[in-house]
C-alpha positions in Angstrom: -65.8 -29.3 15.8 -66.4 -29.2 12.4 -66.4 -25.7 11.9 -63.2 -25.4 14.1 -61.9 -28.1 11.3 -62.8 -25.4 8.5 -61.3 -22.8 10.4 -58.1 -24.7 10.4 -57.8 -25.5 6.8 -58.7 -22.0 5.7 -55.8 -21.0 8.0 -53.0 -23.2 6.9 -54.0 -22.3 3.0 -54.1 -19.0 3.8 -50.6 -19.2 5.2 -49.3 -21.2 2.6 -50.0 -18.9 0.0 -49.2 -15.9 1.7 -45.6 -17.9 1.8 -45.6 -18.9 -1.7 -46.1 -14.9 -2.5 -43.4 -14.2 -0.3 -41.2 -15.8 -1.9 -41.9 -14.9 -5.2 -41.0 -11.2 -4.1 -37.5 -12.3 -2.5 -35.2 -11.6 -5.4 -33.1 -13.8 -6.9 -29.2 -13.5 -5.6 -27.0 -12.5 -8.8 -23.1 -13.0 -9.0 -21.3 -9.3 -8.8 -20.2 -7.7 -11.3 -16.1 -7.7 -10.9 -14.9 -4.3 -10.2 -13.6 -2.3 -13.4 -9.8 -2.3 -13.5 -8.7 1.6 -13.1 -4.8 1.7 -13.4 -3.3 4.5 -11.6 0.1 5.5 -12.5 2.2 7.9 -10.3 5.3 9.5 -10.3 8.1 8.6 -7.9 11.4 9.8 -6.5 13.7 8.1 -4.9 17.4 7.9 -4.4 20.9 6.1 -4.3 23.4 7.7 -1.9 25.2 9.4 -5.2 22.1 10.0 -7.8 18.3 11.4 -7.9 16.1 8.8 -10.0 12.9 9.3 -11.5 10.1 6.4 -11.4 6.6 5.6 -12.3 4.4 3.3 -10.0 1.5 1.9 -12.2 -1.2 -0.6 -10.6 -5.2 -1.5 -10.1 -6.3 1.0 -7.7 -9.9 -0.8 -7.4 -8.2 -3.9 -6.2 -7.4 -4.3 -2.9 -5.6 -7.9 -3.2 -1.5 -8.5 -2.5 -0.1 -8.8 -6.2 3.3 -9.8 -7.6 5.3 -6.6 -8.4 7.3 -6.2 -11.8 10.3 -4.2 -12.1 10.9 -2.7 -15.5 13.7 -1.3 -17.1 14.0 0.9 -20.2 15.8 0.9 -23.4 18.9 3.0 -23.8 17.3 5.6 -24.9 16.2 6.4 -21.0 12.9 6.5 -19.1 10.8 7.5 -21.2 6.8 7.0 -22.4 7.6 3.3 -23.7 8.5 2.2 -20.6 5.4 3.6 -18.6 3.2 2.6 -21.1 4.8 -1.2 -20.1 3.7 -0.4 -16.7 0.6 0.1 -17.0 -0.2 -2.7 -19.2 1.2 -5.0 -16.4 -0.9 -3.5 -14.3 -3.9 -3.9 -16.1 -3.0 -7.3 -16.1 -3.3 -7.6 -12.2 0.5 -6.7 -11.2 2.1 -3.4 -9.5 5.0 -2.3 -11.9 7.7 -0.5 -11.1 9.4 1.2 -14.6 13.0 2.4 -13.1 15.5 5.1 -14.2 18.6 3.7 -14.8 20.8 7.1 -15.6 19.4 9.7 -13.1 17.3 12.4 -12.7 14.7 10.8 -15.4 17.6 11.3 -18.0 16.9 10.3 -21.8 19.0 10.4 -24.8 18.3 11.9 -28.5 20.5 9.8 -30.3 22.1 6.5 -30.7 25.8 8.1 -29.4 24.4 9.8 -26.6 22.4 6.5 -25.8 25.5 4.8 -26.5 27.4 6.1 -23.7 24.4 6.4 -21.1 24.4 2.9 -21.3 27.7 2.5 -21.6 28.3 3.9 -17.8 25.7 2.2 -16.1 27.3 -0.5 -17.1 30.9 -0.3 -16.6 30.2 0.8 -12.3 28.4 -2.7 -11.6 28.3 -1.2 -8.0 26.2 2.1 -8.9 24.4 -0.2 -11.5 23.5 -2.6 -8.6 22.6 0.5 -6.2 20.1 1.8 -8.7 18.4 -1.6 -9.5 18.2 -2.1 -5.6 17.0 1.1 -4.2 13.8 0.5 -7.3 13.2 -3.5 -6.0 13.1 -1.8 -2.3 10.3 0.9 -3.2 8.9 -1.8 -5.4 8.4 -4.2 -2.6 7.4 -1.8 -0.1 4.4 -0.3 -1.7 0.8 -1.3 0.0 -0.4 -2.9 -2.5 2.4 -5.7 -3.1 3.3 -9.3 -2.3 7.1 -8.6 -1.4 7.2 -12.5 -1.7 7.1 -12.0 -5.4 8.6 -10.4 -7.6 10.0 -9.9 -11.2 12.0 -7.9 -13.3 11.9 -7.6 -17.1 14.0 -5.2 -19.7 14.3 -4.1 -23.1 17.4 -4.1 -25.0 19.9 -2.4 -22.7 16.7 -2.9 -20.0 16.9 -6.4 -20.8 20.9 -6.7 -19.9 20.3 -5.1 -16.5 17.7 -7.3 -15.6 19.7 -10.5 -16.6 23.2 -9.1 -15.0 21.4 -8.3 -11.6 19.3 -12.0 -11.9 23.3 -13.3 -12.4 24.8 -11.1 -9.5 21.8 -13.0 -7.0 19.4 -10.5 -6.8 16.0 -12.0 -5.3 13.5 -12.0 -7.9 11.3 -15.5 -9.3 11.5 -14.5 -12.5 13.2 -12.5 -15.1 12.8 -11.4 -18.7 14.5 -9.8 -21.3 13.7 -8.6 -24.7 16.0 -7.8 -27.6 18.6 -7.8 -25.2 22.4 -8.5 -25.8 23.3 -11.7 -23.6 27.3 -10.7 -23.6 26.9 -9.5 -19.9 29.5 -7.9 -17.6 27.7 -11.0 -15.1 27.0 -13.9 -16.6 25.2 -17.2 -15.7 26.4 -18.6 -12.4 25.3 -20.4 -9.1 24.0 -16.8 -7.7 21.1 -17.2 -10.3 17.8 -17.6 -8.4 15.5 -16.5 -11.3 13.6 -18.6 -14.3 15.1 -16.8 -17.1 12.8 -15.6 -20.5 15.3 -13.9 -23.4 12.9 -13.2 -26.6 15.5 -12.4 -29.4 15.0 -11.5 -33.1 16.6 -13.9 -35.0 18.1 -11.0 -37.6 19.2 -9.2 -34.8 22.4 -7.5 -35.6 23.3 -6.2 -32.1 23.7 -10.3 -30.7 26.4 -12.2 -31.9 25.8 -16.0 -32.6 28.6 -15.8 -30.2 27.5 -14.2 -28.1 23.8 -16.9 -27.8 26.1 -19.6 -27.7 28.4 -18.5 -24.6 25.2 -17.6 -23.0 23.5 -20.8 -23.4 26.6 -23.0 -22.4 26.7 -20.9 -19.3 22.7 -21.8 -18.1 22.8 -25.0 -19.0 26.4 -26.0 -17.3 24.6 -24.6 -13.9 21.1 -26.3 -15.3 19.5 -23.2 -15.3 15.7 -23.2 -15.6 15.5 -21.1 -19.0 13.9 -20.4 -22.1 15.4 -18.4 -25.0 13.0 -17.6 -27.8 14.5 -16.3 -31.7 12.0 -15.2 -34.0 12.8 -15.7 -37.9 13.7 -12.9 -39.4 12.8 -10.6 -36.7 15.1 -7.1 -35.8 16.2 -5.0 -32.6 13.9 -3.5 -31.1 10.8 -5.1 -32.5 8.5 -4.7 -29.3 9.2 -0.9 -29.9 6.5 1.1 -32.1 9.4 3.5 -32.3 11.7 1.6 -34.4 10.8 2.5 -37.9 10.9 5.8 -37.2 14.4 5.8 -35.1 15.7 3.6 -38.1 14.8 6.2 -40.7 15.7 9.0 -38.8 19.2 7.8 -37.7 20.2 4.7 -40.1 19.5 2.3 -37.7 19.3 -1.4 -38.5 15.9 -1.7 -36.5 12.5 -2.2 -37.1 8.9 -3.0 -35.4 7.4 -6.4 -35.7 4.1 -6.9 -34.1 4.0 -10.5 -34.3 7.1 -10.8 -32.2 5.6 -8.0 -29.9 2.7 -10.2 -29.3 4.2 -13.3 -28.9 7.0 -12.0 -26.7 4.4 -10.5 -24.2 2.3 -14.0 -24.3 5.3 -15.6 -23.4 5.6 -13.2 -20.6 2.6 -14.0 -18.9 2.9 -17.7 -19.5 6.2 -17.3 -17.5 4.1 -15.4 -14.8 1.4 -17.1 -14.6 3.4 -20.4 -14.0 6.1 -19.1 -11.7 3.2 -16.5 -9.8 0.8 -19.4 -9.5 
């Protein structure tokens, strides 16, 4: 009996160490590493019934999640590296963009006149103008990798008039923001206005009126428009653009970079998305 009793006790240390080395071999469960951002940026065409456009599609191609989808519309000068390069820094923050072509055919302009009148044309045929911003929101929203439920569109200058004119003629969209962008608009603020507006102005902007601010503001607030409209001190057209200094000198342009406006302008941005996207 007693030896059985010795047996027994030899046993059960035996198998208590053998468990305690066990588990000292299990490794130790670490948190995964989250999966690099790769932004893939592609090339579309697409189509209105009366004009080819040119697109770019820019998103996280090692994400597999439903995002919010951007849609982002270029200066006057055209579609053009600025805009992509837009794109893809949306998407590096998590959303599928969408940077548009406005004009056709991936049209740009070499100077202010021919720019000028680009614009000028889109803008004058609301109807084609609508067309074109509709036929981008419906490739936008169909891609695989977005959340058709969301959705925003942001511009820059003449980009930034689009965006607000389309937000004032109804279009769908949570949230819309535009950037040294005039605010006399062929639409302006009414009840068909769904979005949260951003506007992020330099205050020595010579292409807005004070007019022009004032008329715009009157007309969000008399439909109590959720809004926010930003001037920065001392700040010029076209201060998001690294182009501006350059394009000033070159053609006698009253326009110039700021990269403190740039930066705060794009913070703002993703305050507004992260609030209305939450």
């Amino acid at each position: 009996m007693k030896k059985l009793s010795i047996i027994l006790v030899c046993f059960l240390v035996g198998f208590a160490t053998a468990c305690k080395e066990e588990k000292a071999q299990t490794p130790v469960a670490t948190e995964e590493a989250p999966t690099e951002i790769k932004v893939r940026g592609v090339e579309v065409t697409y189509a209105t019934d009366s004009t080819n456009l040119k697109g770019y599609m820019a998103y996280n191609e090692n994400s597999t999640a439903k995002r919010p989808a951007v849609l982002i519309i270029h200066e006057w000068w055209g579609h053009n590296d600025y805009v992509r390069e837009r794109a893809d820094m949306l998407a590096e923050l998590g959303y599928t963009a969408f940077a548009v072509d406005m004009y056709g055919d991936g049209k740009q302009a070499a100077h202010p006149q021919d720019a000028g009148k680009f614009a000028g044309a889109v803008m004058s045929n609301m109807p084609e103008a609508e067309a074109r911003f509709n036929a981008a929101l419906e490739l936008l929203r169909s891609h695989e990798s977005v959340n058709a439920d969301q959705t925003a569109a942001i511009g820059y200058c003449f980009g930034g008039s689009v965006a607000l004119t389309m937000a004032n003629s109804g279009a769908d969209l949570d949230a819309v923001a535009a950037f040294h962008s005039g605010v006399s608009l062929p639409v302006m603020p009414n009840d068909q206005l769904k979005a949260r507006v951003l506007v992020c102005n330099g205050g020595a902007d010579g292409f807005i009126s004070p007019e022009s601010i004032t008329a715009f503001k009157s007309a969000m607030d008399s439909i109590n428009a959720k809004y926010e409209y930003i001037s920065y001190p001392g700040v010029k057209h076209s201060f998001t653009s690294k182009e501006a200094d350059a394009n000033a000198e070159k053609f006698g342009m009253d326009i110039a970079y700021d990269a403190d406006a740039d930066q705060q302008s794009w913070a703002s941005l993703q305050v507004l998305f992260n609030e209305v996207f939450e």
